[in-house]
C-alpha positions, 0 to 999 in steps of 0.5 A, a space after each residue: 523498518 525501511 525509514 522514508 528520505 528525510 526531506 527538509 524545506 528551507 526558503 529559497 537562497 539564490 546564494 547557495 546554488 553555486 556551491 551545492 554539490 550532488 544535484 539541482 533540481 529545477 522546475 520549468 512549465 509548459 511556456 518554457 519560462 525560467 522563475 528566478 531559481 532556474 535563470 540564477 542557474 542558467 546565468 551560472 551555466 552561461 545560457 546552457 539551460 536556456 538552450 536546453 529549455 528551447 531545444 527540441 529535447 525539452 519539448 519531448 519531455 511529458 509533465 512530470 518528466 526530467 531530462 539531465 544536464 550533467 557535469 554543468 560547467 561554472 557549477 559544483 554540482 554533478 547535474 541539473 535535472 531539469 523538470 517540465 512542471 508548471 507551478 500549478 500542475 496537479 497533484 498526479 504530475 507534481 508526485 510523478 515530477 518528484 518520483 523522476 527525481 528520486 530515480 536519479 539520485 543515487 547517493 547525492 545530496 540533491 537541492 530542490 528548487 521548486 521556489 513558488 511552486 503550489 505543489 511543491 509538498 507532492 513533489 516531496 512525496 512523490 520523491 519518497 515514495 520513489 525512493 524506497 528501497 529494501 536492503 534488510 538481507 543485503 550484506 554489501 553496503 547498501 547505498 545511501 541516499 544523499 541529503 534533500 534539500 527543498 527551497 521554497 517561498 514559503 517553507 514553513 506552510 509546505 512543511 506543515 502540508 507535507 506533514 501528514 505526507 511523511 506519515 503516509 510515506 511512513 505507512 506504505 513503507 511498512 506495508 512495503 518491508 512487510 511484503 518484503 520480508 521472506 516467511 523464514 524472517 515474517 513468521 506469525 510470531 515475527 508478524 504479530 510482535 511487529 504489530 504489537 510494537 505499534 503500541 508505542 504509537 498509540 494503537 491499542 493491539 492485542 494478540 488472540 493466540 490459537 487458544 482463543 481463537 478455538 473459543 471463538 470458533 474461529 475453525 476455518 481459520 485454525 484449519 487453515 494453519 493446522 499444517 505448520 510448525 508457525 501458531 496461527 494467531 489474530 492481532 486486533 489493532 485499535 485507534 480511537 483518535 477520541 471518537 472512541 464511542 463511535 462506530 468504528 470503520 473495521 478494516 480487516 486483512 489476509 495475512 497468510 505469511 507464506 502460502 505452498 497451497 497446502 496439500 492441493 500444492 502450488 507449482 513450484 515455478 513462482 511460489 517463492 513469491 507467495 511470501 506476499 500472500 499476507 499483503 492485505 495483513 500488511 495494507 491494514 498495518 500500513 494504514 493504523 500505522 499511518 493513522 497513528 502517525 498522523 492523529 486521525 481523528 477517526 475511530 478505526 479498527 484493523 484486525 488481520 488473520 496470521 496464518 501458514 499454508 503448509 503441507 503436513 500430516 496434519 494439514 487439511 485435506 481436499 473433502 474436508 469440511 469446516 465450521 466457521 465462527 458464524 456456523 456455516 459448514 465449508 467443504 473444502 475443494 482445494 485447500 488452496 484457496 485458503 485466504 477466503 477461509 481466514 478472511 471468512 471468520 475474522 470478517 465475522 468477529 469483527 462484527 460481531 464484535 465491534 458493529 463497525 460503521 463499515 468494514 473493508 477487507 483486503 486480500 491478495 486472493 485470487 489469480 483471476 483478478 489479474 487476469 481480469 485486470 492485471 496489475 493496474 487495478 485491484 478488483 473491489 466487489 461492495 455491497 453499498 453502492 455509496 460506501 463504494 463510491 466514496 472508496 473509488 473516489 478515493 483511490 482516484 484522488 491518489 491515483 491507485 487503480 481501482 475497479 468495480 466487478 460485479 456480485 449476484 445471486 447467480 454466482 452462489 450457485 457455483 459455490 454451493 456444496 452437496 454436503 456442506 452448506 458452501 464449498 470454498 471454491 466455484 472453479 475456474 470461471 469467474 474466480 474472483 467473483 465467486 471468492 468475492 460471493 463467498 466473502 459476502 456470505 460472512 457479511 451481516 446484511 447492515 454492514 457497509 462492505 467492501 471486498 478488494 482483491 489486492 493480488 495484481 496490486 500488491 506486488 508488481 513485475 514492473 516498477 510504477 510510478 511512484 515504487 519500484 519493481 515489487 511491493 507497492 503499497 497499494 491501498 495505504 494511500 486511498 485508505 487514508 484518504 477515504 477515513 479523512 474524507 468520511 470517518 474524520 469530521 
């Protein structure tokens, strides 16, 4: 898997900055003063990054932003960045400041001088989250990125902070290979082994292959991958973190690892891209993986429902009707709209077999959801007024864009079948929010739930802050945080 920059801290040697080849990285507030890093740079540099500092293009810069001074005169290095940061910026800005810098580095060693600077962890992990990239299938050698270098007053605390972080890093990164990778390489099979090699980890995972799954009753799902050579499977993750007599916090994911639309079949503009439909298997695997890397002291379970949705002459047809492991019978409308289908019976057996203290799905499942919200939130429909708050607080405190949408008993009557008990689609209105109602319908009234519609998140046409152009990660990060915040004790 794509491995996180290695970063290393060290406690800040004036001596060494004349000589460091590759980048310099300094840090400059507001008030335009120089801590004792940036004047021995500008001493070297005979005053030219004061006469930037006090220059008009310095005071364009927004927090977090970096402008660069290339090929200093009186230096070895190849630039100076120069970050507009005040040393006690807020965690946004500091991760913005260090993802501006890893967008500059290229193959260069980069030295970090962020000296006393209070967020000087966030400023590493916003540089590697940045600095991801996927070179897996790519056969001209890959560029690759240089050594970093953070000084620091006091590198041995920013190091134990920034500890967890490089997990997070860890975490989103798989999530990230994972949306990555086409179906011809992530087949359910390759899916599954990747997870089950987490065992090394420490996640107890264990692999229900079709077999099981029709002892289960876990039709819709079956339907669902019933036209593809690939077995469907369900791969159940666990991390006790020694609560392991608790109730767990289930997370529960789509993993539909390449989605034509079955016999109701896509257009084919754009269907190279549903190799991400299986994003919300792969937030779910980022996140045991990120709890195992950390030793979460939470009790948590992630399951994900690994399936194809290919056209064939044994694939399901529109009209057809399903029973799910619950019992409820399905019409289905347009095949589709498979993911709800999967999600509806692993959502079902995760409760019924764990009777989880709360449970979250994620789902890349509908268009309407970027209509709605386009790629700046993910939809989240819950049930618990308070289970959702602590989410939303959450995903704010890491800066994913998350909004609530509403759920009512008014919108079953759009999924409500003639022949079946629920059909799997209610149309073009309110598209997300049916699926979101149908959702619920597998959720036991004593389950805290939260549904997160991931499809505007999961992959981006534009780079954000913190990831390059395509998969993002989205999720891994406010997942972590909300089982610190509320399942760690």
């Amino acid at each position: 898997m794509t491995m996180p920059v290695a970063i290393t801290f060290a406690e800040t040697d004036l001596e060494v900055i004349s000589q460091a080849s590759g980048r310099i990285a300094v840090f400059v507030g507001g008030d335009g003063k120089l801590d004792p890093a940036a004047r021995r740079v500008n001493r070297l540099m005979k005053g030219a990054l004061a006469r930037f500092v006090e220059s008009d293009a310095f005071g364009k810069l927004k927090t977090g932003e970096a402008a660069t001074l290339a090929w200093p005169a009186h230096l070895n290095a190849e630039a100076v960045d120069v970050v507009r940061l005040d040393k006690r910026a807020s965690q946004e800005d500091a991760r913005r400041a260090g993802a501006a810098l890893a967008r500059r580095q290229g193959a260069a060693d980069v030295l970090v001088l962020a000296g006393s600077n209070a967020r000087a962890a966030d400023i590493a992990f916003g540089f590697a989250l940045r600095a991801y990239e996927f070179t897996d299938h790519k056969t001209s050698e890959a560029t690759r990125p240089g050594e970093v270098r953070v000084m620091v007053s006091k590198p041995e605390a920013v190091a134990a902070e920034a500890g967890p972080m490089a997990a997070r890093a860890e975490g989103v990164f798989f999530t990230r290979d994972l949306v990555n990778e086409p179906a011809n390489v992530l087949t359910t099979d390759d899916f599954a082994a990747r997870l089950a090699a987490m065992h090394e980890l420490g996640l107890d995972v264990e692999i229900l292959e079709e077999e099981d799954l029709a002892k289960l009753g876990m039709r819709a799902l079956l339907a669902v991958g019933q036209g593809s050579e690939s077995p469907s499977k369900v791969v159940v993750m666990q991390w006790s973190g020694g609560k392991k007599g608790e109730a767990p916090l289930a997370l529960v994911g789509k993993g539909v690892v390449f989605d034509t639309g079955g016999i109701s079949i896509k257009p084919a503009q754009g269907m190279e891209e549903m190799t991400m439909d299986m994003g919300g298997a792969g937030v779910v695997a980022g996140v045991m993986r990120t709890l195992a890397l950390r030793k979460a002291k939470a009790n948590v379970v992630g399951l994900v429902g690994l399936v194809e949705n290919m056209p064939d002459g044994k694939a399901q047809r529109p009209g057809d009707i399903v029973k799910t492991m619950k019992g409820d019978t399905v019409e289905v409308i347009n095949t589709d709209a498979e993911g709800r289908l999967v999600l509806a019976d692993v959502l079902w057996y995760a409760q019924d077999r764990f009777k989880p203290a709360g449970m979250v799905d994620l789902a890349t499942l509908t268009g309407a959801i970027i209509i709605g919200l386009g790629h700046h939130n993910a939809g989240v429909f819950a049930n618990d007024d308070a289970f959702c708050a602590d989410f939303l607080k959450a995903a704010a405190a890491e800066g994913e864009g998350a909004w609530r949408m509403p759920l009512g008993e008014a919108y079953d009557r759009q999924i409500k079948s003639q022949i079946a008990d629920i059909k799997n689609t209610g149309g073009r209105q309110a598209g997300a929010v049916t699926a979101a109602q149908f959702l619920q319908r597998f959720v036991k009234d004593d389950c805290p739930w939260i549904h997160l519609d991931i499809a505007g998140v999961a992959r981006t046409p534009e780079e954000t802050m913190l990831a390059p152009k395509g998969p993002t990660g989205w999720g891994v990060l406010a997942l972590d945080r909300l089982v610190a915040d509320r399942f760690e004790g």
